[in-house]
Residue, then its C-alpha position, 0 to 999 in steps of 0.5 A: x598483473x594485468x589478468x589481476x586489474x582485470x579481475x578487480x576490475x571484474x569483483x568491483x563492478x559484480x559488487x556494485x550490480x549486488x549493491x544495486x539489487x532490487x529487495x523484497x520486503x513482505x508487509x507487516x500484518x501488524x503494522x500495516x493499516x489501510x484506513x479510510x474517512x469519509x464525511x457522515x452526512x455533514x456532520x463529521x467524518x469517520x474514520x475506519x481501517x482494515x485489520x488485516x493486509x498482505x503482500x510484497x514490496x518490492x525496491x531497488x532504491x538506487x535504479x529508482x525502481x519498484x513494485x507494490x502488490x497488496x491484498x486487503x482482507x475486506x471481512x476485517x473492516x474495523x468500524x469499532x462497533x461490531x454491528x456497524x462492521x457488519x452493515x458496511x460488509x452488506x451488499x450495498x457497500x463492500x459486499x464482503x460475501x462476494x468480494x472478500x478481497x481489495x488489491x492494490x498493484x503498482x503501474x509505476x512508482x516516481x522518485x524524487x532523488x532515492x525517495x518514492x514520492x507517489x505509486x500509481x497503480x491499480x486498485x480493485x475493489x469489488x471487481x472493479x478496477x480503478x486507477x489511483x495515485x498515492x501520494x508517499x508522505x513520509x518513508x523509511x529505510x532502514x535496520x528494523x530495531x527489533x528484527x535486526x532486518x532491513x525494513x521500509x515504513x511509510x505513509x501514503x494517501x489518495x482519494x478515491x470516490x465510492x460510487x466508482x467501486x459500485x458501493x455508493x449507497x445513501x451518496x451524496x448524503x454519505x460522502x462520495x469522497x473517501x479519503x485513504x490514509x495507509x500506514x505501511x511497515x514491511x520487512x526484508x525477505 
């Protein structure tokens, strides 16, 4: 009798350390959008988003625990005008020839209950590295609809200035400010 209790007691707590498990999920190439604003000589603000994106997420919602690790194909820069998406890719701004990749690593991930709130982390563009905090405005866990897979969805933003990344050209004139506006879908390994 004692050896069972003892081994229930065993099954129970292996069980509720699965539950407790940290979960990969890759990102959603077709769902993932890093976009971008900046303020165009004061007379309105553009927006331009990255059409390709990989990597991982990785959660353990119940130990408040995770890891971003995310690359942008920078040659994706979506302006909406092809010779224009050439012109930010030139050396004065993202210099796509040399720097063809951003990343963005997590230092650390803050909860508010099970829910990430923020991610501060590491972002690199053009070989240089930045430390930036995204504020998390909405997340999703949950059963994918379609995939019939556990998935995470969210929405996240910062602001970052240009000159710091060493693609400042035309600032003040063009705004030094840019603000990120990301839209995450990623699914479980």
């Amino acid at each position: 009798m004692k050896t069972t209790l003892v081994a229930a007691a065993f099954a129970t707590l292996l069980a509720g350390q699965a539950m407790s498990a940290p979960q990969t999920y890759s990102v959603d190439p077709t769902h993932t959008f890093p976009r971008f604003s900046y303020n165009h000589m004061g007379m309105s603000k553009q927006i331009l988003r990255f059409n390709k994106t990989s990597g991982t997420v990785v959660l353990d919602q119940e130990a408040k625990e995770a890891k971003v690790d995310i690359t942008i194909d920078m040659t994706s820069i979506d302006t909406g005008f092809e010779m224009f998406d050439g012109h930010i890719q030139g050396a004065d701004f993202l210099d796509t020839a040399k720097y063809p990749t951003a990343t963005f690593k997590s230092t650390k991930v803050n909860f508010e209950g099970d829910k990430p709130v923020s991610v501060e982390g590491d972002l690199t563009i053009k070989d240089v590295t930045k430390p930036v905090t995204l504020t998390i405005t909405s997340f999703y866990k949950g059963p994918h609809p379609m995939l019939k897979k556990d998935a995470i969805g969210a929405n996240a933003t910062a602001v970052i200035k240009r000159t710091e990344f060493n693609a400042g050209k035309f600032a003040p004139g063009v705004g030094d400010e840019v603000t990120l506006d990301i839209a995450l879908e990623a699914v479980a390994q």
